[in-house]
C-alpha positions in Angstrom: 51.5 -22.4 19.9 49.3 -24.1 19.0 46.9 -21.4 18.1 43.3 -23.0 18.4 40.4 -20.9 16.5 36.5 -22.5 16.6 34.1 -21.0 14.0 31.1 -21.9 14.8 26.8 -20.7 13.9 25.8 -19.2 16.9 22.2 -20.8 16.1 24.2 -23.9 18.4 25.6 -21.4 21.1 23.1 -22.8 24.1 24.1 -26.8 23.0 27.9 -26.4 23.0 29.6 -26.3 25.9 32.2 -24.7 24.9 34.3 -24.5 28.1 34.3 -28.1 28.7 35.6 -28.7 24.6 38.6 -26.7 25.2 39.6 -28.5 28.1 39.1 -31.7 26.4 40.5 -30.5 23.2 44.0 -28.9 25.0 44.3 -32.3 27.0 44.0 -33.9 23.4 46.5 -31.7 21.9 49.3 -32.1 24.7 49.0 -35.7 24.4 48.6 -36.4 20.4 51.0 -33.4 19.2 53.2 -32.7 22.2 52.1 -29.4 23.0 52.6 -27.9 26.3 49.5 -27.6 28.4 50.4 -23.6 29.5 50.7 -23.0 25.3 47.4 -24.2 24.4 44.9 -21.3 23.3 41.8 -21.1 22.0 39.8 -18.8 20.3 36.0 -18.9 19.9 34.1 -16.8 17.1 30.7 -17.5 16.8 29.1 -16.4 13.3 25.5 -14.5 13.5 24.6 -15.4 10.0 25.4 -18.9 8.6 24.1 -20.2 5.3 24.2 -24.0 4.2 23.3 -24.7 0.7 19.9 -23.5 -0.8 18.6 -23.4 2.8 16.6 -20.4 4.0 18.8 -18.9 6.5 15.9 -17.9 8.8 15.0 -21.6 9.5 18.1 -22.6 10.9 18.3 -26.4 10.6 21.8 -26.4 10.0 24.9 -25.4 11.7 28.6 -25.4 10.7 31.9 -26.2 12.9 34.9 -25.3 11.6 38.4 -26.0 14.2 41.7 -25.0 12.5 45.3 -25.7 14.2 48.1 -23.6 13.8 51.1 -25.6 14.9 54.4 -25.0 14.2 56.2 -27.2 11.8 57.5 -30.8 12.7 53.8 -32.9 13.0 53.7 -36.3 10.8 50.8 -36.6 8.4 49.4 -39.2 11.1 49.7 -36.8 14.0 47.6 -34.4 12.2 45.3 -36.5 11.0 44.9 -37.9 15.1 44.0 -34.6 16.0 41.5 -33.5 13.6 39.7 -37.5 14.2 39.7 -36.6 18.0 38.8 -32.8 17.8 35.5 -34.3 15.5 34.8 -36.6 18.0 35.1 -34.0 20.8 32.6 -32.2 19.1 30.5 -35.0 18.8 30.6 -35.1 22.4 30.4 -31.6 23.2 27.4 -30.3 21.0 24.0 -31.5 21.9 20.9 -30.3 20.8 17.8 -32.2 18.4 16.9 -31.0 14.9 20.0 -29.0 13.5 22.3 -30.8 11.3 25.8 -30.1 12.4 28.5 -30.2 9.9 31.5 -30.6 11.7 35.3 -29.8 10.6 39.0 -29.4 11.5 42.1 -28.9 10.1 45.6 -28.9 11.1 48.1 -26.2 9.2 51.8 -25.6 9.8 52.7 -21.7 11.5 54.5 -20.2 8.9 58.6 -19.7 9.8 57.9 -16.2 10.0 55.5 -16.8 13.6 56.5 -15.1 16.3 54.7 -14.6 19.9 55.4 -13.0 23.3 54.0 -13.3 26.7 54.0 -11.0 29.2 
C-alpha cells in the first residue's frame, strides 16, 4: 500500500516523463497520506486506442489521464482530496507536449478489508 495505477493514451507516451512523476508523486504520497516511501508502487498501463467524445480516434487531439489510489482505510476526506489536487498538478508538471488536449484525473479509493500483500 498504496497501490498506484496510471492509465494513460499512449498518443502522450514521448511527453510524459513518467519516471520523474512517480518520484514526485511517491514523495507526495509519503508526506500528504503517511505512506512509507519503501510501500509506494506504481503501475503504468498505457492504452493503444483511446476515444474522447465524437472525436475521430485517428486524429489524436486528445488524450486521457486517469491516476487511482488504493489506500487502506483511515484517510480524512481532506487528505484524499490533497492528493488527488497534487497528483493533477504533478501531471500538469510532468506531461508536456503542444496540440493534444489532456484530460487529467485521480482518485483516491479505500483497499477493501479483505487486502492482503506479501513481499519477498
Amino acid at each position: 500500500m498504496p497501490q498506484i495505477t496510471v492509465d494513460y493514451s499512449r498518443t502522450i507516451e514521448p511527453a510524459f516523463d513518467r519516471d520523474a512523476f512517480a518520484r514526485a508523486l511517491h514523495e507526495a504520497t509519503v508526506e500528504i497520506a503517511a505512506a512509507k516511501p519503501e510501500a509506494c508502487k506504481t503501475h503504468f498501463r498505457p492504452s493503444e486506442h483511446t476515444v474522447y467524445g465524437y472525436e475521430d480516434p485517428a486524429q489524436a487531439r486528445h488524450a486521457v489521464v486517469h491516476v487511482t489510489f488504493g489506500l487502506l482505510a483511515g484517510r480524512t476526506e481532506e487528505t484524499k482530496a490533497k492528493l488527488t489536487e497534487t497528483t493533477l498538478e504533478l501531471l500538469r508538471k510532468h506531461i508536456g507536449g503542444e496540440g493534444i488536449t489532456l484530460h487529467a484525473s485521480a482518485e483516491v479509493r479505500d483497499l477493501d478489508p479483505s487486502y492482503r500483500k506479501f513481499d519477498r
